[in-house]
C-alpha positions as CSV (number, residue, x, y, z in Angstrom):
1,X,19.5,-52.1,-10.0
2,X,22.9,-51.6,-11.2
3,X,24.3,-50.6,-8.1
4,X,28.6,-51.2,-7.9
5,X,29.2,-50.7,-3.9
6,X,32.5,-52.6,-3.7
7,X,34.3,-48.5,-3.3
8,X,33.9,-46.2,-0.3
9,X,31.6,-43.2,-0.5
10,X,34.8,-41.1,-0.2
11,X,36.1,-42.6,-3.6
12,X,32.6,-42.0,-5.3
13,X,32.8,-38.3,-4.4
14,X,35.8,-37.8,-5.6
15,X,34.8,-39.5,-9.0
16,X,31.5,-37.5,-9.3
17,X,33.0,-34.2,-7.8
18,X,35.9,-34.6,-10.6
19,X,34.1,-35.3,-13.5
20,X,31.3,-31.9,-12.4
21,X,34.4,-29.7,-12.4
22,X,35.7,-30.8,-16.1
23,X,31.8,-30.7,-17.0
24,X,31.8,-27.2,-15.7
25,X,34.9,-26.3,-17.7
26,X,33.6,-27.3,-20.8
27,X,30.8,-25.4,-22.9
28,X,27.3,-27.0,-21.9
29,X,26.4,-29.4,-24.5
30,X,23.4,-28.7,-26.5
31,X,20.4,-31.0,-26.1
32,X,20.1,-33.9,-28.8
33,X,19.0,-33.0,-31.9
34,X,17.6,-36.6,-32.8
35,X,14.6,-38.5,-31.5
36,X,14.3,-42.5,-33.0
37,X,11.2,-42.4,-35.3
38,X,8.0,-44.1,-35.8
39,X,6.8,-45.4,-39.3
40,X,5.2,-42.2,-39.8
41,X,8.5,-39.9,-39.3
42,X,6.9,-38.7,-36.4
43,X,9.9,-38.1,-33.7
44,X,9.1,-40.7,-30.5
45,X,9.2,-39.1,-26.6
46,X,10.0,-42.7,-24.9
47,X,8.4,-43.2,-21.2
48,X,8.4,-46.5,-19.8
49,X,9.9,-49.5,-17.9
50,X,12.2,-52.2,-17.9
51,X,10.4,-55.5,-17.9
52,X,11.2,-56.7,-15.8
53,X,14.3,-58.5,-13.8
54,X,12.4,-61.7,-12.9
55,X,12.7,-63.1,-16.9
56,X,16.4,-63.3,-15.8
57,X,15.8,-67.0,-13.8
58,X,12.5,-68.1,-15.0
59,X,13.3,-71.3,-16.8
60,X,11.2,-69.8,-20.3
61,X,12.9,-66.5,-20.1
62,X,9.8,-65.1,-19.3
63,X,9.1,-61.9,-16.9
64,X,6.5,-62.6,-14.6
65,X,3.7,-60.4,-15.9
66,X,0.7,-60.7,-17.3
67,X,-1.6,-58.7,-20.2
68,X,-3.5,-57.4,-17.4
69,X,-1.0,-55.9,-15.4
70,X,0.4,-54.2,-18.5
71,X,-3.2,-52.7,-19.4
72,X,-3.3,-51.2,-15.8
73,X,0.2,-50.0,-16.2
74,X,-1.4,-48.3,-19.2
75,X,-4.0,-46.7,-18.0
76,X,-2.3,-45.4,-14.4
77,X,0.4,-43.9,-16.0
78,X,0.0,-43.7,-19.9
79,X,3.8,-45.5,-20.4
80,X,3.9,-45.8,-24.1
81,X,7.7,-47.9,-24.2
82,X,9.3,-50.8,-22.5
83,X,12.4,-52.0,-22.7
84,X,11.7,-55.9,-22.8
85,X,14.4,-58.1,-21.6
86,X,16.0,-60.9,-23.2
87,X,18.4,-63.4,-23.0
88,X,21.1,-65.1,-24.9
89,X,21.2,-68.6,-22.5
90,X,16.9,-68.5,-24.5
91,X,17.7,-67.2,-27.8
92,X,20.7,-69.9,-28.2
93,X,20.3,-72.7,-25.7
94,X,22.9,-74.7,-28.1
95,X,25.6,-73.7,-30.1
96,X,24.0,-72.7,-33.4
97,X,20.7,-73.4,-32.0
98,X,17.9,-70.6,-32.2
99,X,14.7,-71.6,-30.1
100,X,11.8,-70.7,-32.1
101,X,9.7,-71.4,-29.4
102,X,11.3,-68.8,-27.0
103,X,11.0,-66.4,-30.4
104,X,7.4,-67.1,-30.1
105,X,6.7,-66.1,-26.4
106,X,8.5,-63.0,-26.8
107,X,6.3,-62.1,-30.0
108,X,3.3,-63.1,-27.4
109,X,4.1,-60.2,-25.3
110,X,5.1,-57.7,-27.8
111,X,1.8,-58.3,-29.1
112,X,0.6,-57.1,-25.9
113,X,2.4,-53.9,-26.3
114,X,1.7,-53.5,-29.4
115,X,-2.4,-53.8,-29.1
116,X,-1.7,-50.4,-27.0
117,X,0.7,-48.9,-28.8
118,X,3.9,-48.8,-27.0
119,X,7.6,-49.1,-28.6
120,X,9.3,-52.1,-27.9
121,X,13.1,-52.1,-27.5
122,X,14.2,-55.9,-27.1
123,X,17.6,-55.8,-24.6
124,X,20.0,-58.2,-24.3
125,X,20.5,-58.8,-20.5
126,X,23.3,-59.9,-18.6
127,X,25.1,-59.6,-15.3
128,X,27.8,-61.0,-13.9
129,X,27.9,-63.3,-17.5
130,X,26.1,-66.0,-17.0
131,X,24.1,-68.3,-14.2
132,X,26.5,-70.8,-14.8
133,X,29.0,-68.9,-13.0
134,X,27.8,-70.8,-10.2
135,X,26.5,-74.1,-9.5
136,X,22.9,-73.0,-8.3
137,X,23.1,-71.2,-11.2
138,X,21.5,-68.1,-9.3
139,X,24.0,-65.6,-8.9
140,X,24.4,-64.6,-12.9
141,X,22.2,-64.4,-15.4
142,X,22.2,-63.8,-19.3
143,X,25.3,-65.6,-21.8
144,X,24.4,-70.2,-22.0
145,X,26.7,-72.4,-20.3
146,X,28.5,-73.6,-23.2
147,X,29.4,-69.8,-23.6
148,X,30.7,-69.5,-19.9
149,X,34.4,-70.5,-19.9
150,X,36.1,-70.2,-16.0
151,X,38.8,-72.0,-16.9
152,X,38.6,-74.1,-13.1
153,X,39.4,-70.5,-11.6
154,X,37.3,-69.9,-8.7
155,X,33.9,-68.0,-7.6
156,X,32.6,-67.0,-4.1
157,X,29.8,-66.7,-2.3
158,X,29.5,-62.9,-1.4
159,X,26.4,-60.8,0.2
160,X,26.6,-58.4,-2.4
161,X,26.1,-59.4,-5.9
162,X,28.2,-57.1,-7.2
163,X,31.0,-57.9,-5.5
164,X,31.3,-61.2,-8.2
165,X,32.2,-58.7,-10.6
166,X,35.7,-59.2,-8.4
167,X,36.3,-62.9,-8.6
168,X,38.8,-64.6,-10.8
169,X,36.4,-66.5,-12.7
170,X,33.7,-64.6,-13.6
171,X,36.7,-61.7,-15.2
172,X,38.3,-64.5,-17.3
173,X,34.4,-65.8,-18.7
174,X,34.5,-62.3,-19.8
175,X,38.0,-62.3,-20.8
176,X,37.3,-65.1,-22.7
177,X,34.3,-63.7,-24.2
178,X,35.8,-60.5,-24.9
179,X,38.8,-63.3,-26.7
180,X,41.2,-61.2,-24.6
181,X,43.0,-64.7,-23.5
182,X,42.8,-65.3,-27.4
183,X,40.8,-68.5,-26.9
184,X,37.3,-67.8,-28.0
185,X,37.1,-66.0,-31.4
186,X,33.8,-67.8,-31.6
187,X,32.1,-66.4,-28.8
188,X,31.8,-62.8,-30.5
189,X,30.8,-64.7,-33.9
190,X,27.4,-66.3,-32.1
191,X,26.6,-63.6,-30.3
192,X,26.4,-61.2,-33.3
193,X,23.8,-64.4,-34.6
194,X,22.5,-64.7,-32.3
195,X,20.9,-60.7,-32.6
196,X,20.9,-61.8,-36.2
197,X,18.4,-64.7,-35.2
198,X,16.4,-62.3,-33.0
199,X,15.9,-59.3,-35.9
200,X,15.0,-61.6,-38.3
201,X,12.3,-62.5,-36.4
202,X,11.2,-59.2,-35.2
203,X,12.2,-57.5,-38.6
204,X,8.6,-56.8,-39.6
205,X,7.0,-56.4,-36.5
206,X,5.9,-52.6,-35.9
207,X,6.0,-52.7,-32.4
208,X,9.7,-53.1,-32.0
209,X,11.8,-49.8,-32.6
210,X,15.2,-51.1,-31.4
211,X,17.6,-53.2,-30.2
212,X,19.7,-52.9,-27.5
213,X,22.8,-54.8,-27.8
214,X,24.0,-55.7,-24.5
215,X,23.2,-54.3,-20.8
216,X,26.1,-52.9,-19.0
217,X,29.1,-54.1,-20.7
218,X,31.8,-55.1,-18.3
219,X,35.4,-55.6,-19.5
220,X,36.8,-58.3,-17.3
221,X,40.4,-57.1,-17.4
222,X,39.7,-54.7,-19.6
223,X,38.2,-51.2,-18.1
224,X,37.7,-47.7,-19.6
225,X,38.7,-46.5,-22.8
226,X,40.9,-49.6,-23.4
227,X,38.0,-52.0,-23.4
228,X,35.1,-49.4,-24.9
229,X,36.9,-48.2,-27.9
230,X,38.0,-51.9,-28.4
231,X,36.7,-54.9,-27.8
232,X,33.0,-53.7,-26.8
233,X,32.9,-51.0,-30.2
234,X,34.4,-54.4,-31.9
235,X,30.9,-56.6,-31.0
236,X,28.6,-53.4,-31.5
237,X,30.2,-53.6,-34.8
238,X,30.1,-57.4,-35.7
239,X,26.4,-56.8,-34.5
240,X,24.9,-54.3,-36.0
241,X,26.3,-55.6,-39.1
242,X,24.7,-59.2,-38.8
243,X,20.8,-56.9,-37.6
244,X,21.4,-55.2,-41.0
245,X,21.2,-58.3,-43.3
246,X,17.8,-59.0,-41.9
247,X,16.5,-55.8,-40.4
248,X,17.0,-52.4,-42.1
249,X,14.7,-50.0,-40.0
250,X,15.2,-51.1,-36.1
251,X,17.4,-48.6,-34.8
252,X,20.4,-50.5,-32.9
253,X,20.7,-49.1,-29.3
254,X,24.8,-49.3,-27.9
255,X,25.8,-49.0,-24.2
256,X,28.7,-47.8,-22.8
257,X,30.9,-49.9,-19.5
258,X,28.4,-49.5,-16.6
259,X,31.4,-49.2,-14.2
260,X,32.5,-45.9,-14.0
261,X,29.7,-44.5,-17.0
262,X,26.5,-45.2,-14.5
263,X,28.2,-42.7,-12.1
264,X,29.0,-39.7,-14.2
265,X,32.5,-40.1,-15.5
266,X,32.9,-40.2,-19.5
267,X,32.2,-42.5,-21.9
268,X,35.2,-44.0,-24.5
269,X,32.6,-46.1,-26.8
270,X,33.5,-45.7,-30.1
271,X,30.9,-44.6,-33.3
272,X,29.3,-47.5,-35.1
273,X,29.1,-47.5,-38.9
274,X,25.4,-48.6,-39.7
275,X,25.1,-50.4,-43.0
276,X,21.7,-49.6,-43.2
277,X,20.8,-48.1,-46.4
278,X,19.9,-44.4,-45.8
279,X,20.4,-42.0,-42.5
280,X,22.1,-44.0,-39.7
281,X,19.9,-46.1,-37.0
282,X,21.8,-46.1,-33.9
283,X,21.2,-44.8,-30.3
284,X,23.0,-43.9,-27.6
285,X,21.7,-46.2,-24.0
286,X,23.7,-45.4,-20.8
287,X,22.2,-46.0,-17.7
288,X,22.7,-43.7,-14.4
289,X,23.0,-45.0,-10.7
290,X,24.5,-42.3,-8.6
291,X,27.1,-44.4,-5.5
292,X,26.3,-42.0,-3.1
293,X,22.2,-43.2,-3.3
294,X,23.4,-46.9,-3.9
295,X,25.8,-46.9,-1.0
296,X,23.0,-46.3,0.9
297,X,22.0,-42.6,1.3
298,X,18.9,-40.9,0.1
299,X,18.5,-37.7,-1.7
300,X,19.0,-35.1,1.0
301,X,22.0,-33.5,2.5
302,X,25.8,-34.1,1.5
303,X,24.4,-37.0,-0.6
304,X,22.0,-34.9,-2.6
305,X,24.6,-32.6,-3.4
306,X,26.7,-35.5,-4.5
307,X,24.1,-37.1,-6.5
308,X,23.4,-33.5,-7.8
309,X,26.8,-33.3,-9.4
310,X,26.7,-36.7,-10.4
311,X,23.3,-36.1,-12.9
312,X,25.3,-32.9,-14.0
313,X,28.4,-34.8,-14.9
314,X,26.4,-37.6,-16.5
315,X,24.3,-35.1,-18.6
316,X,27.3,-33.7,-19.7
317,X,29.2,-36.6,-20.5
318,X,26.5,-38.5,-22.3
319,X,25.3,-35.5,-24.6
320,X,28.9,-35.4,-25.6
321,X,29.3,-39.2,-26.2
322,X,26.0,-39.7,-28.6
323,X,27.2,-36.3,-30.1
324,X,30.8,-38.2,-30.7
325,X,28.6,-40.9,-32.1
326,X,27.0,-39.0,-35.0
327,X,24.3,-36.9,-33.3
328,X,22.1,-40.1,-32.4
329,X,19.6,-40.5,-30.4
330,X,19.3,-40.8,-26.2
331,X,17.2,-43.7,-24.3
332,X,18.2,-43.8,-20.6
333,X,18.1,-47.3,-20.4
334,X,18.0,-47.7,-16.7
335,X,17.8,-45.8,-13.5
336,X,15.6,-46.0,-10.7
337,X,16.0,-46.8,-6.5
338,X,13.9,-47.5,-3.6
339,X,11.5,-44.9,-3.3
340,X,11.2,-45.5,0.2
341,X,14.4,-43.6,0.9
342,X,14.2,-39.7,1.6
343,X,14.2,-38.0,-1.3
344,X,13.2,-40.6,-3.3
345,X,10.6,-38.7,-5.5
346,X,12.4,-35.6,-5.6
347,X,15.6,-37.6,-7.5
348,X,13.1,-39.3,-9.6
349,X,11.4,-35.9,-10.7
350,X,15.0,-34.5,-10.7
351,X,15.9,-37.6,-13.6
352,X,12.9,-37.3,-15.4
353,X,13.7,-33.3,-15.8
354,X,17.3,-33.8,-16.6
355,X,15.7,-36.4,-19.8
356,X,13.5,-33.7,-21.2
357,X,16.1,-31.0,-21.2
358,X,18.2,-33.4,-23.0
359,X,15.3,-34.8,-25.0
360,X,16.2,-38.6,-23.9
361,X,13.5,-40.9,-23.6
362,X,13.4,-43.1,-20.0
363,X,13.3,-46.7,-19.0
364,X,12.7,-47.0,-15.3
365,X,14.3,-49.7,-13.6
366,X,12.1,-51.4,-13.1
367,X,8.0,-53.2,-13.6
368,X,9.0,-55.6,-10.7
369,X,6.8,-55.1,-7.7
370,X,8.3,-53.9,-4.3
371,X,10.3,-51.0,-3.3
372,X,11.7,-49.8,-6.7
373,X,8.3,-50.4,-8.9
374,X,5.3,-48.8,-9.4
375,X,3.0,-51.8,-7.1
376,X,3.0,-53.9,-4.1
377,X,3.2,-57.2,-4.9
378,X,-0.9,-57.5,-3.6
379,X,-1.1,-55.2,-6.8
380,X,-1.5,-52.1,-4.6
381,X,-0.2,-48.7,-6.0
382,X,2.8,-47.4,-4.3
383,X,3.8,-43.6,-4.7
384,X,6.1,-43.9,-7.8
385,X,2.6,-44.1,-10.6
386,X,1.6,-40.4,-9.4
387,X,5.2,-39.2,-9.8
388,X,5.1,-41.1,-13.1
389,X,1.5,-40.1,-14.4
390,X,2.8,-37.0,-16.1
391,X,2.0,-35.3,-19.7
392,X,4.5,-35.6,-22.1
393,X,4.3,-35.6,-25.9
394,X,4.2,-39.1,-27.3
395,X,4.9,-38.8,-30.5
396,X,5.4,-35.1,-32.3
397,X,5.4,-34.5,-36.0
398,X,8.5,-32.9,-36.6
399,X,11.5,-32.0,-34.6
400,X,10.7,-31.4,-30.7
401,X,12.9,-28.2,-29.5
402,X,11.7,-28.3,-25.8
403,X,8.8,-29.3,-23.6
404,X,8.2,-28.8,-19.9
405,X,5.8,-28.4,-17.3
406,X,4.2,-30.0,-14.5
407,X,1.3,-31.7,-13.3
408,X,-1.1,-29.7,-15.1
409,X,0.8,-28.1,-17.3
410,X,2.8,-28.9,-20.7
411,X,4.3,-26.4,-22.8
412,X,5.9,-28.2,-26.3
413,X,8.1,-26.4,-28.7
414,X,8.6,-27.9,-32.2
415,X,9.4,-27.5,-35.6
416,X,6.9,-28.9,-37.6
417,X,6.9,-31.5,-40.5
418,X,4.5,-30.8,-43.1
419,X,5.7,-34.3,-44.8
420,X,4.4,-36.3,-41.9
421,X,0.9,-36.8,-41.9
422,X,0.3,-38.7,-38.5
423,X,-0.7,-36.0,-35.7
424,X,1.1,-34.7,-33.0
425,X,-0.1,-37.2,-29.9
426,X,-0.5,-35.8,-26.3
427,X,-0.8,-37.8,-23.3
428,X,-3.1,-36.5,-20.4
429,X,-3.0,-38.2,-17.1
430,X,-6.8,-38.3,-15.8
431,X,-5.8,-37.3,-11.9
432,X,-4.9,-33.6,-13.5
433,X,-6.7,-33.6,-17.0
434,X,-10.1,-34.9,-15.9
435,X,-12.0,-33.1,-19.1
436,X,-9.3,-32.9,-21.5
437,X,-6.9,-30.0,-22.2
438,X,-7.3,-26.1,-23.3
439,X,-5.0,-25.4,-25.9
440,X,-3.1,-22.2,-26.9
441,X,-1.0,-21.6,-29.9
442,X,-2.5,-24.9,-31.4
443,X,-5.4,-26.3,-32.3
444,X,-6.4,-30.0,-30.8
445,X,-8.0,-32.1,-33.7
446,X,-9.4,-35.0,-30.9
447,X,-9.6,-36.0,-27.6
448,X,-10.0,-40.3,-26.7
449,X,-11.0,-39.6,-23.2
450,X,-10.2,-43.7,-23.2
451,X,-6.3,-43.6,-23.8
452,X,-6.6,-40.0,-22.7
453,X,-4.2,-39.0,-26.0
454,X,-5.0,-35.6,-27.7
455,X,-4.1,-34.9,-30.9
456,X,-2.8,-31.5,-32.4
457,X,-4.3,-30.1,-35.9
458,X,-1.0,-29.2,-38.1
459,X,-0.3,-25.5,-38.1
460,X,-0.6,-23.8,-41.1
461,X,3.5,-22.8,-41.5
462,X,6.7,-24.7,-40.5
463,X,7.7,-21.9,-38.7
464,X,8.7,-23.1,-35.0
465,X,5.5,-23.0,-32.8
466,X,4.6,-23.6,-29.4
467,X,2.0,-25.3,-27.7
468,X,0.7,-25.0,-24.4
469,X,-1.8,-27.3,-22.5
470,X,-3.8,-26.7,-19.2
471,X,-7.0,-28.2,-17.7
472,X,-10.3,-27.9,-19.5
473,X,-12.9,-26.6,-17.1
């Protein structure tokens, strides 16, 4: 989805290539230590979508998806998170102006969610700033009009969206936003209310676990460190802050640039002091979109190798950003491609592996039907639910150390939490856990052959234990 093609492949090999070797020269990172928490302590394993990129031009904000297609997204692949996308042109249609009404449907849907008991992480979406960048308004999508200042400077027409990023006046509405030109101090001000509009609605709400702040930051004239240790670590700030005097327990989700980050090269976003009162709320959400696979190529050949040292580099470079952060959390906010192109499954699986080593939860890009989702748009499964209908550990009580496996396999090791009451939840797909699971070195208290969770008995010591799952015959 976030796909930047306007440099050659050459140029994107070099970029990936480069930042492998300084990967490769530094110590592997150790995997992250944190995990974002339910309300029973219990350390959340996030698997889900982004839902979805048509709420970008509906005229109520709104994805187009129903209850019903969530509940079969629930029971073909046992997703227990989405990240649900919002918008700043709903939440604010006039200055100081919060629509209620918009408030409402997105409550309508997290509802939804919540009857099955997902996590719920609200994002802020944009690209290219706004629709008003052009006069169809169908080109941008995210910030109001009255927030989207060109300054009479001009905007194409291109083939490639992306390729807007490029024109004069879609970098000066984010100059102006970013108050680089020093014109709009205000711009930053209703932003950070606008979050503050959205929290104190969703403050109470179980269902939503965080927020994330902004998709894909883009700095206008501004790129790289320059613009992610300033301006953007500037908002986060201002943000968080205004979340914090109406929501103390969401944890506040922070992305790096997309340009340059999404293909492996470091991040220079700066640590956000949380005002929260106790252990600090924030995670780390970079997205991944290898060039060479976006320019075109599958997985296979030169370009898998390219891609292959593009994961490696981004691995790298992101466990040593949310380290640099404070040890927080990892959500992988977006990735996904046409799974139509060779390879296809293989880079998906390859992702998905890379996020449990580094113990990141996963949002694919995205719930839309076609190419890149999980249905046809007749509803018909395509071949990305079987790669996705995996087990995994929901929700673990304690500190996850490692899980891994297969189809029908899952081996989870954890420190448990004797203070946590809640059980350790398991998710079994039905394709490869018809009956349930044998268990060895734990004890399953119950199996719901309905949402096809098992639950683990507490062992007896907090010594580290592992726990390993196969069919039941």
């Amino acid at each position: 989805m976030r796909r930047i093609r306007v440099v050659s492949l050459l140029v994107a090999g070099a970029l990936v290539l480069t930042g492998g070797v300084g990967a490769a020269l530094r110590s592997d990172p150790a995997p992250a230590a944190s995990f974002l928490t339910d309300d029973a302590g219990r350390a959340l394993v996030l698997r889900g979508f982004n839902t979805a990129s048509s709420a970008k031009s509906t005229p109520d904000g709104m994805p187009d998806f129903t209850e019903e297609q969530l509940a079969r997204e629930h029971a073909d692949m046992g997703t227990n998170f989405v990240r649900f996308l919002i918008s700043w042109r709903s939440v604010e249609p006039e200055p100081g102006v919060f629509d209620q009404a918009y408030l409402d449907r997105v409550e309508e849907r997290v509802g939804w969610y919540a009857k099955r008991g997902y996590q719920v992480m609200l994002d802020m979406h944009q690209d290219l700033w706004s629709g008003a960048i052009t006069p169809d308004g169908k080109t941008g999508n995210g910030a109001p009009a009255w927030a989207t200042y060109m300054d009479g400077l001009p905007v194409g027409s291109h083939e490639m969206w992306e390729q807007y990023y490029l024109d004069p006046g879609v970098i000066r509405a984010f100059d102006n936003f970013w108050n680089t030109t020093g014109e709009h101090p205000e711009l930053a001000d209703h932003y950070a209310q606008a979050w503050r509009a959205v929290a104190q609605r969703f403050s109470d709400n179980p269902a939503v676990v965080a927020y994330d702040l902004m998709n894909e930051p883009y700095g206008g004239t501004l790129q790289g460190p320059v613009f992610e240790a300033g301006p953007l670590t500037a908002l986060y700030q201002k943000t968080a802050d205004a979340i914090r005097t109406v929501d103390q327990d969401s944890w506040v989700c922070v992305a790096p640039q997309a340009m340059g980050v999404n293909w492996g090269t470091p991040s220079g976003l700066g640590r956000i002091d949380d005002a929260r009162n106790g252990d600090q709320r924030i995670a780390y959400c970079p997205h991944i979109y290898p060039l060479p696979m976006d320019l075109g190529g599958g997985y296979e050949g030169t370009s898998r190798d390219l891609v292959d040292a593009t994961v490696d580099a981004w691995r790298g470079h992101t466990l040593r950003t949310a380290a640099a952060l404070g040890d927080v959390p990892i959500i992988l906010g977006e990735f996904g491609l046409d799974t139509t192109l060779p390879g296809a499954l293989d880079f998906v699986e390859r992702i998905y592996a890379t996020a449990t080593e580094m113990g990141a939860g996963v949002s694919y890009w995205s719930r839309d039907p076609g190419s890149w989702g999980p249905y046809e748009e007749d509803g018909t499964a395509r071949n990305l639910v079987p790669a996705l209908d995996r087990p995994y550990p929901r929700a673990v009580a304690g500190t996850p150390t490692s899980w891994r496996g297969g189809p029908e396999r899952l081996e989870l090791t954890y420190r448990p939490d004797a203070s946590i009451s809640a059980p350790t939840e398991i998710y079994l797909p039905v394709r490869t856990f018809p009956n349930g699971a044998q268990v060895s070195g734990g004890e399953a208290a119950n199996w719901d052959v309905g949402t096809r969770i098992l639950t683990l008995r507490a062992p007896e010591t907090p010594d580290e234990t592992t726990v390993t799952l196969t069919p039941a015959h």
